[in-house]
Residue frames relative to the residue before (quaternion, step in Angstrom):
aa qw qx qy qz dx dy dz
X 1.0000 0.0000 0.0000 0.0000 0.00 0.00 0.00
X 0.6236 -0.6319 0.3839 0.2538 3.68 -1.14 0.69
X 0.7393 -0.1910 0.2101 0.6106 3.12 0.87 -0.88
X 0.4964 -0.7053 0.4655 0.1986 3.63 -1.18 0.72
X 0.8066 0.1187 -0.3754 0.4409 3.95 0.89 0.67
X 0.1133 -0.8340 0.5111 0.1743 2.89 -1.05 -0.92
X 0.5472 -0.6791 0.3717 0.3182 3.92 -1.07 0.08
X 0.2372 -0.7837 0.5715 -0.0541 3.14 -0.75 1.26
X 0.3552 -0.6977 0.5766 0.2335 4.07 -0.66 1.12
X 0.1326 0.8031 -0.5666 -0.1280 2.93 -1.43 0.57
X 0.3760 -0.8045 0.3239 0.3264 3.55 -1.21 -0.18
X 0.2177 -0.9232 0.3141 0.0407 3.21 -0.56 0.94
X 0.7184 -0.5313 0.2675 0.3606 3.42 1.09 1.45
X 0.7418 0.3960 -0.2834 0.4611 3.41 1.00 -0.18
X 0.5636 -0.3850 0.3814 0.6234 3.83 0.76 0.26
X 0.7487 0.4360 -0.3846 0.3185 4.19 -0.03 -0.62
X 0.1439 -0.6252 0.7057 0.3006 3.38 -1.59 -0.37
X 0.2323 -0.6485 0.7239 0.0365 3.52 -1.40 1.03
X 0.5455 -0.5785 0.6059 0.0256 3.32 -1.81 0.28
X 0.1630 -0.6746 0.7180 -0.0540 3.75 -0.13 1.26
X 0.0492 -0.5961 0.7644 0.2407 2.99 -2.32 0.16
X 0.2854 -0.6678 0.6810 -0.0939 3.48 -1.52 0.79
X 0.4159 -0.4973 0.7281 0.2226 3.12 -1.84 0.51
X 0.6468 -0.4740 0.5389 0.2580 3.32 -2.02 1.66
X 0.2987 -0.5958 0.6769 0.3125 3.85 -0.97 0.30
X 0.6284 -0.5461 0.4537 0.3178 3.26 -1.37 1.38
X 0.5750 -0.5415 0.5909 0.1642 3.63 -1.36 0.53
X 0.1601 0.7961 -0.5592 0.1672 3.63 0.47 0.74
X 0.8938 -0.2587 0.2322 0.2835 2.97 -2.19 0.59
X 0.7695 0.0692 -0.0371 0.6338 4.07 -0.26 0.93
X 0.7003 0.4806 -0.4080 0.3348 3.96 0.33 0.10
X 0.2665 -0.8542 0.4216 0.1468 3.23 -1.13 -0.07
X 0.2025 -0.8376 0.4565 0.2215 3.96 0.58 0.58
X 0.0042 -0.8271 0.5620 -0.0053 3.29 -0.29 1.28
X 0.4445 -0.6606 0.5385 0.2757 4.39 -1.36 0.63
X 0.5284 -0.7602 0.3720 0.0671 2.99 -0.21 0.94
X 0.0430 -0.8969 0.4398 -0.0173 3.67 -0.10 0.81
X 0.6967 -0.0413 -0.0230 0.7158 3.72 0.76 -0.85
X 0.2468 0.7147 -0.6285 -0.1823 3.81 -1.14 -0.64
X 0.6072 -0.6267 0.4557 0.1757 3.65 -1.14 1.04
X 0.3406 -0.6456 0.6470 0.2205 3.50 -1.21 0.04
X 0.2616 -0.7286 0.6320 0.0362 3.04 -0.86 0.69
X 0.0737 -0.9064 0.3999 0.1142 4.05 0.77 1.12
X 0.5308 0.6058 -0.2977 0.5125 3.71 1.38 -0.12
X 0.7882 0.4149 -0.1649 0.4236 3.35 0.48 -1.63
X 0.7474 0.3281 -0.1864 0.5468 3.57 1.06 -1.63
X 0.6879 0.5097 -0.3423 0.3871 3.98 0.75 -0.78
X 0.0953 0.6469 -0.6249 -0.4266 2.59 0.62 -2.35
X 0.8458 -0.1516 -0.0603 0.5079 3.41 0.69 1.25
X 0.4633 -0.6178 0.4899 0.4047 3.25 -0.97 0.08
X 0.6390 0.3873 -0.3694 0.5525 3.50 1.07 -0.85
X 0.7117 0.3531 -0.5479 0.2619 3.36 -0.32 -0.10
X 0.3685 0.5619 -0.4446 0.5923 4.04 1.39 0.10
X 0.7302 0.4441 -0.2560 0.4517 3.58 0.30 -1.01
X 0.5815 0.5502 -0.3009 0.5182 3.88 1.21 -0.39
X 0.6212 0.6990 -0.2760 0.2222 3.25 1.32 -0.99
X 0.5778 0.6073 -0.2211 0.4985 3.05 1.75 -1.10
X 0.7381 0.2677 -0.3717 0.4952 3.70 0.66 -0.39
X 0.7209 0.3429 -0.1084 0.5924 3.95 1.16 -0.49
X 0.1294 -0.7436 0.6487 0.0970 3.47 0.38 0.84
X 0.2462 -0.6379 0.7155 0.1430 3.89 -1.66 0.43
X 0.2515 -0.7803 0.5315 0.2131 3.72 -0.56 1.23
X 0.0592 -0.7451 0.6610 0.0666 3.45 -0.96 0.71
X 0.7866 -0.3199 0.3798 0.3670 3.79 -1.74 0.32
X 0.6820 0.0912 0.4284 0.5857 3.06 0.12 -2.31
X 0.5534 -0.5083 0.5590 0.3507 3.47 -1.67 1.11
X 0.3473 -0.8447 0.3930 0.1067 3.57 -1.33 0.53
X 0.3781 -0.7882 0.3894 0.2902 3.28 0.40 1.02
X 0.1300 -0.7318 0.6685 -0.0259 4.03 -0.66 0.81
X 0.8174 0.3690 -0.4053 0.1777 2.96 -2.22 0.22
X 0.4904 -0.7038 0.5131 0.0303 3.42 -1.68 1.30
X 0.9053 0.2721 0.0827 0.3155 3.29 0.58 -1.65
X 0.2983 0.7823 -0.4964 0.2295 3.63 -0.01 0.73
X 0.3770 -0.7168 0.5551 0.1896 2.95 -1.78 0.58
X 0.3840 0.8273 -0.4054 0.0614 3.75 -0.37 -0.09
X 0.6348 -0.5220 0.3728 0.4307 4.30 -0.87 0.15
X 0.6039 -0.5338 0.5715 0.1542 3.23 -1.48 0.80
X 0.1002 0.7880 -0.5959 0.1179 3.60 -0.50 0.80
X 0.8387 -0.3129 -0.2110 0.3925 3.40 1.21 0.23
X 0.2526 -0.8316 0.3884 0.3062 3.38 -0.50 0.44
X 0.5806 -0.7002 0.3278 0.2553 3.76 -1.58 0.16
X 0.6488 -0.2366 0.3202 0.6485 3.71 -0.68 -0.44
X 0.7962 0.3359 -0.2090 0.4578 4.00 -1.03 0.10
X 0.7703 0.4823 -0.2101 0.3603 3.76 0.16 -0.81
X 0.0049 0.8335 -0.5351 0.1375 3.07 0.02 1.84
X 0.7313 0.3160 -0.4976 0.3430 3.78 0.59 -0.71
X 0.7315 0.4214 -0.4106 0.3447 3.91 0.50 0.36
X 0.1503 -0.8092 0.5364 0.1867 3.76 -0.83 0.31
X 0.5160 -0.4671 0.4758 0.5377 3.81 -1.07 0.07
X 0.8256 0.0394 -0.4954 0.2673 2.70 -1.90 1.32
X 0.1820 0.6932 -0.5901 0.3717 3.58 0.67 0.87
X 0.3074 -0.5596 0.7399 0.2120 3.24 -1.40 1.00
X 0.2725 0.7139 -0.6429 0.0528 3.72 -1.83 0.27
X 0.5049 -0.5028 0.6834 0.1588 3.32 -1.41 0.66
X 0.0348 -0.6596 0.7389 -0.1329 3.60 -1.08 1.29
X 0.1169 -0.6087 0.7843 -0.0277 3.53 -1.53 0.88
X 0.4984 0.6085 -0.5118 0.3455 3.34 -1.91 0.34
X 0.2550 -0.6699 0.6748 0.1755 3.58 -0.62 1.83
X 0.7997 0.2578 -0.3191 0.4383 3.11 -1.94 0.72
X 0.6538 0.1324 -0.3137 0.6757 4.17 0.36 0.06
X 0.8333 0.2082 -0.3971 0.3232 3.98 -1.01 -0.87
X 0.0287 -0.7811 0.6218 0.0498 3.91 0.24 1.02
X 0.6480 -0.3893 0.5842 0.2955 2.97 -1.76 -0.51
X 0.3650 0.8104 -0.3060 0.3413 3.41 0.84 0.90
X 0.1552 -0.6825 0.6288 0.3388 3.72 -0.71 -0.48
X 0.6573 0.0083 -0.3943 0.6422 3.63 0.22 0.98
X 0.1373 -0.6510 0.7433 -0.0697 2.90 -1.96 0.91
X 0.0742 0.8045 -0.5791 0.1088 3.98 -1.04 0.71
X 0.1828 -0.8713 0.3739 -0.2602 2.33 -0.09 2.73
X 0.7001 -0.4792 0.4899 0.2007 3.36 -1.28 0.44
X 0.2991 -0.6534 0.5442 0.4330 3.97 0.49 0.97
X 0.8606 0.3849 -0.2634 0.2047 3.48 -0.38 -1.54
X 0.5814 0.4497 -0.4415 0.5146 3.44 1.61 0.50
X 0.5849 0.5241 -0.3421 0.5159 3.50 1.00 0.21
X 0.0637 -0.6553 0.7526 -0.0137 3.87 -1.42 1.28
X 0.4758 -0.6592 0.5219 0.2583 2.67 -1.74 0.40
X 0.4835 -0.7193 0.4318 0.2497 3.61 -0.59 1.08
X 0.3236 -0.7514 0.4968 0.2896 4.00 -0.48 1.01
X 0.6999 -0.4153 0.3200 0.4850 3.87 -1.18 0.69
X 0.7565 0.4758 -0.2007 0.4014 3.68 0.18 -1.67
X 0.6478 0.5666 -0.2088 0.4645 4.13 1.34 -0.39
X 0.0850 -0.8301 0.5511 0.0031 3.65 0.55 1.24
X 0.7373 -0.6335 0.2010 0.1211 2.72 -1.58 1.19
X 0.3151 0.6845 -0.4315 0.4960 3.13 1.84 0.20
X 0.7640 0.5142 -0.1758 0.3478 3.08 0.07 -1.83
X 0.7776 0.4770 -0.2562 0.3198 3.40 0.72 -0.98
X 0.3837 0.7042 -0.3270 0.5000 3.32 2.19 -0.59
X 0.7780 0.4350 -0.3085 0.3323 3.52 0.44 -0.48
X 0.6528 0.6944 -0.2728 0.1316 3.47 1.24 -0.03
X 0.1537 0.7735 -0.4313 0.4382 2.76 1.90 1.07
X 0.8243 0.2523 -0.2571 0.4369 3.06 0.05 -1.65
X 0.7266 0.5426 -0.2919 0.3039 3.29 0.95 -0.84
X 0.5886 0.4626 -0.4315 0.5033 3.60 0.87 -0.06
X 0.3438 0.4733 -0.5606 0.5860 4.44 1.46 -0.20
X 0.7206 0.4263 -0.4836 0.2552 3.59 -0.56 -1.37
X 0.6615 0.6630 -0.1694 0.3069 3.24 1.03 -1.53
X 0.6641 0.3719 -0.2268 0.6077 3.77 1.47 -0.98
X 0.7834 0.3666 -0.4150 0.2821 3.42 0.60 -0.42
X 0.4730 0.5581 -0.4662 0.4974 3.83 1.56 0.19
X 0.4459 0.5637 -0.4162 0.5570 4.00 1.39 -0.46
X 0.7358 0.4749 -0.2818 0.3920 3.59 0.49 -0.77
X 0.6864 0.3664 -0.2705 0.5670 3.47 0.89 -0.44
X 0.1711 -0.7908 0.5684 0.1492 3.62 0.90 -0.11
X 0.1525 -0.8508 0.5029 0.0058 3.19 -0.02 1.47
X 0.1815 -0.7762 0.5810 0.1643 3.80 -0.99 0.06
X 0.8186 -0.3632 0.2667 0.3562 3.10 -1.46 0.91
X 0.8720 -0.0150 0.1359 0.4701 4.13 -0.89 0.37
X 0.3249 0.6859 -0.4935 0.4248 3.62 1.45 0.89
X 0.4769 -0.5925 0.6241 0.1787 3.40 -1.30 0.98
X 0.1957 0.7090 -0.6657 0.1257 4.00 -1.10 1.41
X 0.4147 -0.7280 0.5457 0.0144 3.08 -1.39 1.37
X 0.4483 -0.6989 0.5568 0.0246 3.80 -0.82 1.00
X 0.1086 0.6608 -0.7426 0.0132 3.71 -0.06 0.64
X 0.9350 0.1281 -0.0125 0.3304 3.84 -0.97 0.78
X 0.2757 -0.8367 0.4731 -0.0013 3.20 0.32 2.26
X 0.4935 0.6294 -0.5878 0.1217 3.65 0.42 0.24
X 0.7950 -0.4533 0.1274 0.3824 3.24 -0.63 -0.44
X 0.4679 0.4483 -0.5110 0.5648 3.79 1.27 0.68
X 0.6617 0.5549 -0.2717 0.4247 3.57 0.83 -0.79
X 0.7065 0.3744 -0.3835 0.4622 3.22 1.07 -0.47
X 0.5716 0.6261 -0.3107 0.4298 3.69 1.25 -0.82
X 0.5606 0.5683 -0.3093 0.5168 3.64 1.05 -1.04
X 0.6051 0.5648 -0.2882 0.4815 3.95 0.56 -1.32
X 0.7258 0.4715 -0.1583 0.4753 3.54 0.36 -1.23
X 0.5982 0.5080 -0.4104 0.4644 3.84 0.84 -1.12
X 0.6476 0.6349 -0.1623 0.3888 3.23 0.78 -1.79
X 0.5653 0.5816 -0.1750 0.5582 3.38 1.11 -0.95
X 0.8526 0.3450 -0.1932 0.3417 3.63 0.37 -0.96
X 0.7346 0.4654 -0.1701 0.4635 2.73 2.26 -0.56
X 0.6715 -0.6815 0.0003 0.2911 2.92 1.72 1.11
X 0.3180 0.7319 -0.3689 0.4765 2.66 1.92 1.43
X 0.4881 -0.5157 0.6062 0.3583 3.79 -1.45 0.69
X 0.1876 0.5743 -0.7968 0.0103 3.94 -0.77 0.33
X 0.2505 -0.5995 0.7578 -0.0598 2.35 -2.62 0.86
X 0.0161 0.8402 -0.5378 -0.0677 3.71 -1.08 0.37
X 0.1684 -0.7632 0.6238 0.0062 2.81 -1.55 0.51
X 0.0555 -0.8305 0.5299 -0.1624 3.32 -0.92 1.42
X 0.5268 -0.6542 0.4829 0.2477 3.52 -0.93 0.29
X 0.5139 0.6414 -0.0666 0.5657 3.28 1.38 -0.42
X 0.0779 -0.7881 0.5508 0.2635 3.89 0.06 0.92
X 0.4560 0.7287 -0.2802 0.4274 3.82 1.30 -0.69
X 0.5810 0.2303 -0.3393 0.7031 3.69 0.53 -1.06
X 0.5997 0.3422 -0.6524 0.3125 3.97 -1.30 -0.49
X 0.7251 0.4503 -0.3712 0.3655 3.49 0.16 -1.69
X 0.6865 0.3825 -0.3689 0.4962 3.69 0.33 -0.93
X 0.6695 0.3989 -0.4716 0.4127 4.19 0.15 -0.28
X 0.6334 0.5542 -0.4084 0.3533 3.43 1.08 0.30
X 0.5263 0.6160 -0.2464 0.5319 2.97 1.52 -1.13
X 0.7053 0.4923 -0.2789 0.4271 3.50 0.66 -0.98
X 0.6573 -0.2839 0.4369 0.5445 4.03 0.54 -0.73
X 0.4670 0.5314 -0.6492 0.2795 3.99 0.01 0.41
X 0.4690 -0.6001 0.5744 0.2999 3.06 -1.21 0.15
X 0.6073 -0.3960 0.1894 0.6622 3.69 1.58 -0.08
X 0.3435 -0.6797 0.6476 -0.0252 3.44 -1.58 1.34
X 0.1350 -0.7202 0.6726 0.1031 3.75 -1.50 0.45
X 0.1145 -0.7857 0.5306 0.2966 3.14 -1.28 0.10
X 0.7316 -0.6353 0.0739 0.2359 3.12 -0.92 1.47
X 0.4821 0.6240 -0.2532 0.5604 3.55 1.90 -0.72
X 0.3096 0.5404 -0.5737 0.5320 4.44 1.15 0.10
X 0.3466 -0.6433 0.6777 0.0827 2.55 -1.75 1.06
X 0.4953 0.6289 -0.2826 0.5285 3.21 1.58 -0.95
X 0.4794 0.7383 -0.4690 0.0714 4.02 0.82 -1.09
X 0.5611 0.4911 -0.3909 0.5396 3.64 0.88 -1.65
X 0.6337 0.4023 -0.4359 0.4966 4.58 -0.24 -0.94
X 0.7121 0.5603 -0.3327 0.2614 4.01 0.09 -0.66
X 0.7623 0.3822 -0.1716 0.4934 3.14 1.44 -1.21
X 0.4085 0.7251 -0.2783 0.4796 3.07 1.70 -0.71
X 0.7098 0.5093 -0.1472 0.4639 3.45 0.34 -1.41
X 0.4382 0.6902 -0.2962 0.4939 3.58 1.37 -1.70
X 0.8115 0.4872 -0.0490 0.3189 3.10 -0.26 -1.40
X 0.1576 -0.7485 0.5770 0.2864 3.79 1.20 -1.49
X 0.7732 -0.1252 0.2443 0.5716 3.68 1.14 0.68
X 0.8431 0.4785 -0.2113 0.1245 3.01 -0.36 -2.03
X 0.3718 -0.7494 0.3804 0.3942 3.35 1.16 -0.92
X 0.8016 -0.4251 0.3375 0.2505 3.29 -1.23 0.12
X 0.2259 -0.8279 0.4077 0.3120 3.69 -0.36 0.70
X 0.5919 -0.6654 -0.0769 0.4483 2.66 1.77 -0.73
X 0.7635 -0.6241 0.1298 0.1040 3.32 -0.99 0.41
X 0.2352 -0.7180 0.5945 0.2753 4.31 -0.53 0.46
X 0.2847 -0.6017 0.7463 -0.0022 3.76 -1.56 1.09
X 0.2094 0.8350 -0.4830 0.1602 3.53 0.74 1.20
X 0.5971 0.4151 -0.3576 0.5860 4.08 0.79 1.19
X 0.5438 -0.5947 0.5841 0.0978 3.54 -1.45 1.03
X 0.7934 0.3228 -0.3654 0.3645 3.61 -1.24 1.04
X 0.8664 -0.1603 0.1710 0.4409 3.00 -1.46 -0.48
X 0.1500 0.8551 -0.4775 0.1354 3.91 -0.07 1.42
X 0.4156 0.7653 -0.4618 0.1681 3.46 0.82 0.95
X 0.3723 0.7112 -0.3575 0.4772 3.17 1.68 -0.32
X 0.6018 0.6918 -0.1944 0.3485 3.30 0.70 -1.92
X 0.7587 0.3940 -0.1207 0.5045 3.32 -0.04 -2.28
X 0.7671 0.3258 -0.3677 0.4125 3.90 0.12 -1.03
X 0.4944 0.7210 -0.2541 0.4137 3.87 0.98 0.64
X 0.5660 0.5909 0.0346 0.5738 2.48 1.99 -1.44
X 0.5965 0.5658 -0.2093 0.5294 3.19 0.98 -1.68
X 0.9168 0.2050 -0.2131 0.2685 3.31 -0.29 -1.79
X 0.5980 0.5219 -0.3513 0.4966 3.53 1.38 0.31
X 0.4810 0.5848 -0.4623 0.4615 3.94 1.19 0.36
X 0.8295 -0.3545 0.3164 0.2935 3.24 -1.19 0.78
X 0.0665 0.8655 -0.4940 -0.0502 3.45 -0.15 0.17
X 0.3760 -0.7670 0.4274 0.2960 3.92 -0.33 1.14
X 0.8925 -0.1450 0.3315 0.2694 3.42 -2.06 -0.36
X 0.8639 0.3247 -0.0186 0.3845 2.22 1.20 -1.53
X 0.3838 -0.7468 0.2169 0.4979 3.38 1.85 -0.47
X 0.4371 0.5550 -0.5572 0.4364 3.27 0.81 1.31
X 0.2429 -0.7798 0.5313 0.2251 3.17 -1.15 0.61
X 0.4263 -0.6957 0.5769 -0.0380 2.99 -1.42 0.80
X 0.2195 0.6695 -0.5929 0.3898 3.64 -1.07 0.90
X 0.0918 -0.6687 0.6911 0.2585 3.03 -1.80 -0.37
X 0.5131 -0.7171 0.4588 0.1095 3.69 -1.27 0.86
X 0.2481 0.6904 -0.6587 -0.1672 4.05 -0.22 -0.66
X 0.2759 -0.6823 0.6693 0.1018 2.90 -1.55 0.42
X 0.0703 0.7819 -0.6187 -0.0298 4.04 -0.44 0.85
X 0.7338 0.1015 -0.2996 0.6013 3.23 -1.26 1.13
X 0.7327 -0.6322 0.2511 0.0199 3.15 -1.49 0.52
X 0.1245 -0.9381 0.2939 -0.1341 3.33 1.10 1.56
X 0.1181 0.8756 -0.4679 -0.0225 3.89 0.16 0.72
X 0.0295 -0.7824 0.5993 -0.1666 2.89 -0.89 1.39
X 0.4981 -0.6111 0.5847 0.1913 3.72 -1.39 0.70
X 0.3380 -0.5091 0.7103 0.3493 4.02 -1.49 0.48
X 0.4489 0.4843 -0.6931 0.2891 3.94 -0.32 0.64
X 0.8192 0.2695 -0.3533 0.3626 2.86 -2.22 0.11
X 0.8664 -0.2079 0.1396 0.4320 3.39 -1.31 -1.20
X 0.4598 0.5779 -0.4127 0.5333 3.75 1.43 -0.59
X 0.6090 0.5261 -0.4387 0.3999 4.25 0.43 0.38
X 0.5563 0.6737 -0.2325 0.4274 2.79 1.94 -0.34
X 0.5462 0.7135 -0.2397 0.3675 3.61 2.02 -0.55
X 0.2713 0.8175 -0.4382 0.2569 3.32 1.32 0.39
X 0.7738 -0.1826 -0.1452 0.5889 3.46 0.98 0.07
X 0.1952 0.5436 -0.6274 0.5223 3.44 0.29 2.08
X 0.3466 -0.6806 0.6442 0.0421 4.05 -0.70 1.57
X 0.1306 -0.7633 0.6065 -0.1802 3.07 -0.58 1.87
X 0.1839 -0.8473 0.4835 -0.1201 3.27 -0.24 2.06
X 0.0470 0.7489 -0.6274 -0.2080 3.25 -0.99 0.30
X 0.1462 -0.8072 0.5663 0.0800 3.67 -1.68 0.48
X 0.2290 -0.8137 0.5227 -0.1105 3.53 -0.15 1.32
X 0.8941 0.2174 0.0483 0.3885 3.20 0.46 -0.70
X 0.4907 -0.7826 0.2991 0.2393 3.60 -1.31 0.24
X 0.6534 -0.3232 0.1064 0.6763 2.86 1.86 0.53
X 0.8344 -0.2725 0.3424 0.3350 3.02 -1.81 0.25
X 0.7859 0.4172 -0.1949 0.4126 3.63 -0.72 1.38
X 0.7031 0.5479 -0.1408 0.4307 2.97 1.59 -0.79
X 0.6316 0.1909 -0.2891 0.6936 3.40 -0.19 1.20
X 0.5414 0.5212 -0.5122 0.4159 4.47 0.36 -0.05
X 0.1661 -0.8630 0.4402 0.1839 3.76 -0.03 0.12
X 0.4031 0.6241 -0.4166 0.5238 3.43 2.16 -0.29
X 0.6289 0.5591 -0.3268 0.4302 3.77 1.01 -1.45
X 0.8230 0.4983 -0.0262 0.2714 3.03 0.59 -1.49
X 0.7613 0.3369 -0.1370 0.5368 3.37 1.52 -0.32
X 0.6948 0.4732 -0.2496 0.4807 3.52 1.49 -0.76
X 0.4997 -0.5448 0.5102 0.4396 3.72 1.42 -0.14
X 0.6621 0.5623 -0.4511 0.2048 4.04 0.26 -0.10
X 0.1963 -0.8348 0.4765 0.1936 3.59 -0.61 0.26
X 0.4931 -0.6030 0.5397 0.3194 3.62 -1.61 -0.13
X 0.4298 -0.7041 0.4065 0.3928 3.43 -0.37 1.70
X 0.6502 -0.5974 0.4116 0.2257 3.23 -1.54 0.49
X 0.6681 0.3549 -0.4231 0.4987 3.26 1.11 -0.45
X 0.7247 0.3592 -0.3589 0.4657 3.75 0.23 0.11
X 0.6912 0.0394 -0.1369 0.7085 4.24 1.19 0.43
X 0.2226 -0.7485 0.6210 0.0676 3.41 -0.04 1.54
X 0.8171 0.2403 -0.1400 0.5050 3.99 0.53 -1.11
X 0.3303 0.7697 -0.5405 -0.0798 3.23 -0.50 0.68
X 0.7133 -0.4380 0.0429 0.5455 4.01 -0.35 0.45
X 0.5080 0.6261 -0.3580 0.4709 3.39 1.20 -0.11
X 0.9161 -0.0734 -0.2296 0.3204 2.89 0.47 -0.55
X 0.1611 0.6941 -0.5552 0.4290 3.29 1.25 1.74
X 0.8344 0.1915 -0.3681 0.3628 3.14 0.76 -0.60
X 0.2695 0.7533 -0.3767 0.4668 3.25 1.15 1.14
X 0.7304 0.1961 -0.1673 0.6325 3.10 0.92 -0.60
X 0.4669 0.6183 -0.4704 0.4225 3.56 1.11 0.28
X 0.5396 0.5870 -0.2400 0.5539 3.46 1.41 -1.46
X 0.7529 0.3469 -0.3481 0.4378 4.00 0.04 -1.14
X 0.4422 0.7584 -0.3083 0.3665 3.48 0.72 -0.81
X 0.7263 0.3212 -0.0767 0.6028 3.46 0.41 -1.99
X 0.6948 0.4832 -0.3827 0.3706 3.64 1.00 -0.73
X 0.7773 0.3365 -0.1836 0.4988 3.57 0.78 -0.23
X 0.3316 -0.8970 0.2494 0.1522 3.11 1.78 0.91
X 0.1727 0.7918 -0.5011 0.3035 2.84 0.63 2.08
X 0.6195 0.2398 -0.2538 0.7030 3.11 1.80 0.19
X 0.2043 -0.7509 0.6278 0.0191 3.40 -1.17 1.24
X 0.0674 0.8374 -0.5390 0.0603 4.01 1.11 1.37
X 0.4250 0.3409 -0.6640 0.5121 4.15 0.80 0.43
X 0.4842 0.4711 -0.6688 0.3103 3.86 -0.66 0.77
X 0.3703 0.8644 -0.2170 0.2621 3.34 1.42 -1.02
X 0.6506 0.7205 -0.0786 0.2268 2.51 0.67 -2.49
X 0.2009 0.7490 -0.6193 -0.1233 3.34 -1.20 0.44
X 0.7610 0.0759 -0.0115 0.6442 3.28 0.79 -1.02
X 0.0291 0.7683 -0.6285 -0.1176 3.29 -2.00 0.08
X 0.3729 -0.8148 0.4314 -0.1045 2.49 -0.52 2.39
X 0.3658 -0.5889 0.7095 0.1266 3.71 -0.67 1.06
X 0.3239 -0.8235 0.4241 0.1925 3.61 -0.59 1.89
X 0.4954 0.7340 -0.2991 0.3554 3.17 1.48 -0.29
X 0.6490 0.5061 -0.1296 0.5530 3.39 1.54 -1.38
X 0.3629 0.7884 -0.4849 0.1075 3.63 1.32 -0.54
X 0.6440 0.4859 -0.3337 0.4876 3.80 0.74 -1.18
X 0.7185 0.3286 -0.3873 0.4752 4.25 0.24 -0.40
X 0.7912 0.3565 -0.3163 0.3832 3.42 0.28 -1.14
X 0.6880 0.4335 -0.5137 0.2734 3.59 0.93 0.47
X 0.4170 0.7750 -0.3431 0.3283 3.06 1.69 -0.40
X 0.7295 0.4455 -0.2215 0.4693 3.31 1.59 -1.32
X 0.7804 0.4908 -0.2453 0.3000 3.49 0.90 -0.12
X 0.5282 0.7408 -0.2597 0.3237 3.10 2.00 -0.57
X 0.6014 0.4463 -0.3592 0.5568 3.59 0.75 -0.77
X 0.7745 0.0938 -0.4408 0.4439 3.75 0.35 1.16
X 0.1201 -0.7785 0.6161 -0.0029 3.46 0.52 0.78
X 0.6229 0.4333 -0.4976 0.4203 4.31 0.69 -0.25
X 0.7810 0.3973 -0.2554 0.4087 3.64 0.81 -0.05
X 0.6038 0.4438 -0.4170 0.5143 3.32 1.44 0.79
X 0.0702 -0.7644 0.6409 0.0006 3.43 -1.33 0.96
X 0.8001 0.4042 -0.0775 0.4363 3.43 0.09 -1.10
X 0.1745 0.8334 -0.5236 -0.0280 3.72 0.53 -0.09
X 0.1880 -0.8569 0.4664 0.1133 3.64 -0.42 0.83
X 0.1588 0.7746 -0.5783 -0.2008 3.96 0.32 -0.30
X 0.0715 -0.8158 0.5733 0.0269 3.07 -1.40 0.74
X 0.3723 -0.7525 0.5055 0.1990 3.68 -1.07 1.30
């Protein structure tokens, strides 16, 4: 090994991120210590928003200790542990996993959160397969069908990936955002057409969407206050014979909402949640010894979501440098966020890179 620490972003309650050093975690039994090259933000999971990071600065949040953050990165194998045979040092790969894929130039991962990255899949692309393999289980979760009508609540970036899955799997999707920027980009990206949520015209748009019929149903893909959201949702889902409506919902990341108003109306509308990237994640027997769940009895598990996350970008059915906003040198992380925060509506994508 090169050297025994390294730097590790953190957050610190005040709108900023600062830089810690640390000592490499030791290379143990089933892991894998990988150099870091790009690694994504994740603005829902690690912020809960850019603006609310951006709030920080006038309302600091007091915390213990700066907080280490981050899920998703791409970067080269440099060594591997006891157990960990299908990768070798110098392998390129994409690693996910709170608490191991940090924001860091070393990282020591979990084999089974770690793929190998195909030749034609640049290291941008492969950073993203965190969020994108979530996006991936939580359209699994709604089990879409063929030429069904699905609705977007929240263009950020699971929301925009989810749209696009949903899209490929031969669904009409629509969105809606607060944001006149995300709609326009979720078109560009593969909507079938987006709104933003402040239209007065909005209830005629989705309506229309639809020809009437309503919504088969729908992804709740952003964190906070979401009653506005859901009773939107409601009154544009399908609606039986009988006047219940009907559908099914996911919700990723962490939406809170009340059974008042029209969302009382969800009495027979399948209310999903998604959390995760599939089968395996968070099991540490799965996750550290290399074993899997036979396929014929757990066809998807995060392994091999992010397998098909990898083929996907390889055969460039997903074009995630739209994503993009910035690329941040991880080193520079404390100036260049300082300069960008006080507009947090014009950041999505945040790349850092070592």
């Amino acid at each position: 090994m090169l050297q025994n620490s390294r730097y590790v972003a953190t957050l610190k309650g005040d709108g900023s991120m600062r830089l810690i050093n640390e000592e490499i975690p030791a290379v143990t039994k089933g892991k894998i210590l990988i150099k870091t090259t790009k690694s994504l933000v994740s603005p829902g999971t690690e912020l809960k928003g850019w603006d609310n990071l951006a709030s920080q600065k006038k309302t600091p949040v007091l915390l213990d200790k700066p907080k280490k953050f981050g899920y998703s990165l791409s970067g080269v194998v440099e060594e591997i542990g006891e157990g960990v045979t299908r990768l070798k040092k110098g392998d390129r790969v994409a690693a996910i996993g709170a608490g191991y894929a940090l924001h860091s130039n070393y990282v020591v991962v979990p084999q089974n959160l770690c793929i190998a990255i195909p030749e034609t899949v640049t290291d941008d692309e492969a950073a993203y397969s965190m969020l994108l393999a979530t996006a991936m289980q939580a359209v699994r979760r709604a089990q879409p069908a063929l030429g069904e009508y699905y609705l977007i609540s929240g263009l950020g970036i699971v929301g925009l990936l989810a749209g696009k899955l949903l899209s490929l799997s031969g669904c009409f999707v629509a969105g809606i955002d607060q944001h006149t920027e995300r709609a326009t980009l979720a078109k560009e990206f593969g909507f079938d057409d987006a709104f933003v949520v402040s239209d007065p015209q909005l209830d005629d748009h989705l309506s229309s969407f639809t020809h009437g019929e309503g919504f088969d149903g729908a992804v709740v893909a952003f964190g906070g206050k979401a009653d506005e959201a859901m009773d939107t949702i409601v009154k544009h889902t399908r609606i039986c014979p009988d006047l219940h409506h009907t559908g099914t919902i996911v919700t990723v990341g962490w939406p809170k909402f009340t059974y008042d108003g029209l969302i009382g109306q969800m009495n027979n509308i399948d209310l999903r949640r998604s959390s995760r990237t599939g089968a395996g994640y968070h099991d540490a027997e799965w996750e550290l010894a290399g074993k899997d769940y036979p396929a014929v009895i757990v066809r998807w598990t995060t392994q091999r979501n992010l397998a098909l996350c990898m083929e996907l970008l390889r055969k460039k059915r997903l074009d995630v440098h739209m994503l993009t906003t910035h690329h941040i040198p991880l080193k520079n992380v404390e100036k260049e966020i300082d300069k960008i925060i006080d507009h947090p509506e014009k950041i999505l994508g945040v790349l850092f890179e070592n």
